[in-house]
N, C-alpha and C positions, 0 to 999 in steps of 0.2 A: 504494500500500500504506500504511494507517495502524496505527498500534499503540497500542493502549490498553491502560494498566495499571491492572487491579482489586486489591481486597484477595485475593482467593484465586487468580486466573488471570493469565496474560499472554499477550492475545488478539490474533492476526495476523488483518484483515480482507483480502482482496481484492477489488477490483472486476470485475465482468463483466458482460455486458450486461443481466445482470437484478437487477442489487443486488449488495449488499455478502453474500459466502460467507464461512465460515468453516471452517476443514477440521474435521472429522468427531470428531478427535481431543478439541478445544476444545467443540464441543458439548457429547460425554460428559461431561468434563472441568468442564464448569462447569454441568450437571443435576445430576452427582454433590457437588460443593463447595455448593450452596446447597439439597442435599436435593432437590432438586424430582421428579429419581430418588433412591429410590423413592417419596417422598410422595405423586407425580402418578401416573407410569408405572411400569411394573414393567422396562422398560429404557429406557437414554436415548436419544436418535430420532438415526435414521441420517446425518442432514443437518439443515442451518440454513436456516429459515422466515425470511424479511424480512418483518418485520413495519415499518409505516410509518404516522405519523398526520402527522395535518392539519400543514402548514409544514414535512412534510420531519422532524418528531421520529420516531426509530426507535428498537425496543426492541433493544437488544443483550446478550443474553447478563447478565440481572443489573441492567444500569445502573440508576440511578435517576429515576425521569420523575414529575411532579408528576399529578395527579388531573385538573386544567384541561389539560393536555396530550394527557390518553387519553382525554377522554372523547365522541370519536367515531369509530365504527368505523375498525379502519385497514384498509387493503391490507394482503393477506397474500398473498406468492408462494415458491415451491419447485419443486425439480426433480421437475417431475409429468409423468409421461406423459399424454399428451392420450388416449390411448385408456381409461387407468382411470378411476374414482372416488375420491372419496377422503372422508374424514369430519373438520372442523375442530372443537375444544375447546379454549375458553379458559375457565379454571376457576383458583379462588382457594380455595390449600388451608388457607389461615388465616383463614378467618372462625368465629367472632369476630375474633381474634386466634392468631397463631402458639404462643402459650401455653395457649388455651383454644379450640380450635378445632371446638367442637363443634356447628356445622351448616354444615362442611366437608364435602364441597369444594362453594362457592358455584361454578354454573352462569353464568360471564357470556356465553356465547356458544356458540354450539352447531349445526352446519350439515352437513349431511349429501349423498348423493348429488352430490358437487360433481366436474362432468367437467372432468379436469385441473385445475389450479389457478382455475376461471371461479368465483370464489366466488359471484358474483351470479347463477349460473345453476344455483346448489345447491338443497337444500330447508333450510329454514328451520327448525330444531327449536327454538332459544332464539335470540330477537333480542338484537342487540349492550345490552349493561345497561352505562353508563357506572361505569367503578369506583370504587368508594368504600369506602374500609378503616373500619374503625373508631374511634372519636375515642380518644384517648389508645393506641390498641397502635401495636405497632413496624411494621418494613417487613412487607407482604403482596408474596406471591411470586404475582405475575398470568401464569399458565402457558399457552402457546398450543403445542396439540400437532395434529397430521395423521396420518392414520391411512391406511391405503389397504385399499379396498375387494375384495373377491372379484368383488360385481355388484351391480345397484343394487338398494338395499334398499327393502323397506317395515317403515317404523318406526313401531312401535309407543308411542313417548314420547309423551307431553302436549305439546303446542306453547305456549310461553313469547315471546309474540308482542307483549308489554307491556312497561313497566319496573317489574313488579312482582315479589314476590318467589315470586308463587307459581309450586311448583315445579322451581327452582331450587337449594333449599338442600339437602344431604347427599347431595349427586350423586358419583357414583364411576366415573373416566376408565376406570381400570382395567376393573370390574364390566361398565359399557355396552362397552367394546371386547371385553369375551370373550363377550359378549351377541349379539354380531352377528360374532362372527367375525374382527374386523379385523385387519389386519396394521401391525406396526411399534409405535410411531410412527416413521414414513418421514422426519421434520422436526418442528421445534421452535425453540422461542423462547421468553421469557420475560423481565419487567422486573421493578422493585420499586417498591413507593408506599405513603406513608401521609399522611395526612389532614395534617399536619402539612408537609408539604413544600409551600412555595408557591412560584408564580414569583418570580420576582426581577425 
């Protein structure tokens, strides 16, 4: 059991065999304190998404990860029934900037019909876009949500297959999940980063 203390939370992780959980409580609890409910979703996801990039860095609830850190697809796992579907969105509701964020929410990631947690065996609506905030704005809140499906869909989106932006820009988690029906979010995650954060 490790404990990490944020400026707004005090988060109890546990380990089990598939990553670091957090109870249900702290999820709400820290989508509500950093906005991201309701910014992103219209409630906050029922369980905690492990999210994990290259060397073992993991997004936890808020922390802080540099730009070089994320900028390749992570592993994403949750307590997913292997029999459903499910819908993944990783999306940036501060571009430009959390101050002026008007061609929010940036689409960085977008994948669909994925059975059980097999994210490689989803369909592809927007490929992984390495993130990149803005030069001089503050923290961007990089929101990865899960959604579970009724059945598998045919979607009607543009596929975002590039690292460009078309596409991408004034996407709305909300909008697309009442668009297709979806339930939850079932799971969630989310870090922070700006341009300005380098490694050390």
């Amino acid at each position: 059991m490790r404990v990490f203390c944020g400026s707004f939370i005090l988060l109890v992780l546990v380990t089990s065999n598939w990553g670091l959980l957090s109870p249900p409580s702290a999820v709400s609890t820290s989508f509500a304190a950093y906005d991201v409910f309701p910014d992103v979703v219209s409630k906050p996801p029922d369980s905690y998404a492990k999210v994990e990039f290259s060397g073992g860095v993991q997004a936890i609830l808020g922390n802080i990860l540099s730009p070089s850190q994320v900028k390749n697809e992570p592993s994403v796992s949750w307590p997913a029934n292997s029999l459903s579907y499910y819908t993944l969105a990783c999306v940036d509701p501060d571009e430009i900037s959390r101050q002026n964020p008007n061609i929010s929410e940036f689409k960085y990631w977008l994948v669909g019909n994925i059975p059980g947690d097999k994210i490689n065996r989803g369909e592809v609506l927007a490929s992984y876009y390495s993130p990149t905030p803005s030069a001089g704005s503050s923290f961007h809140r990089y929101s990865i949500v899960i959604y579970r499906q009724k059945k598998k869909i045919n979607f009607e989106e543009p596929r975002n297959l590039q690292m460009t932006y078309e596409n991408r820009t004034r996407f709305s988690t909300c909008q697309f999940s009442e668009k297709y029906n979806l339930e939850g979010p079932v799971a969630g995650n989310f870090f922070l980063a700006q341009l300005n954060n380098i490694d050390c």
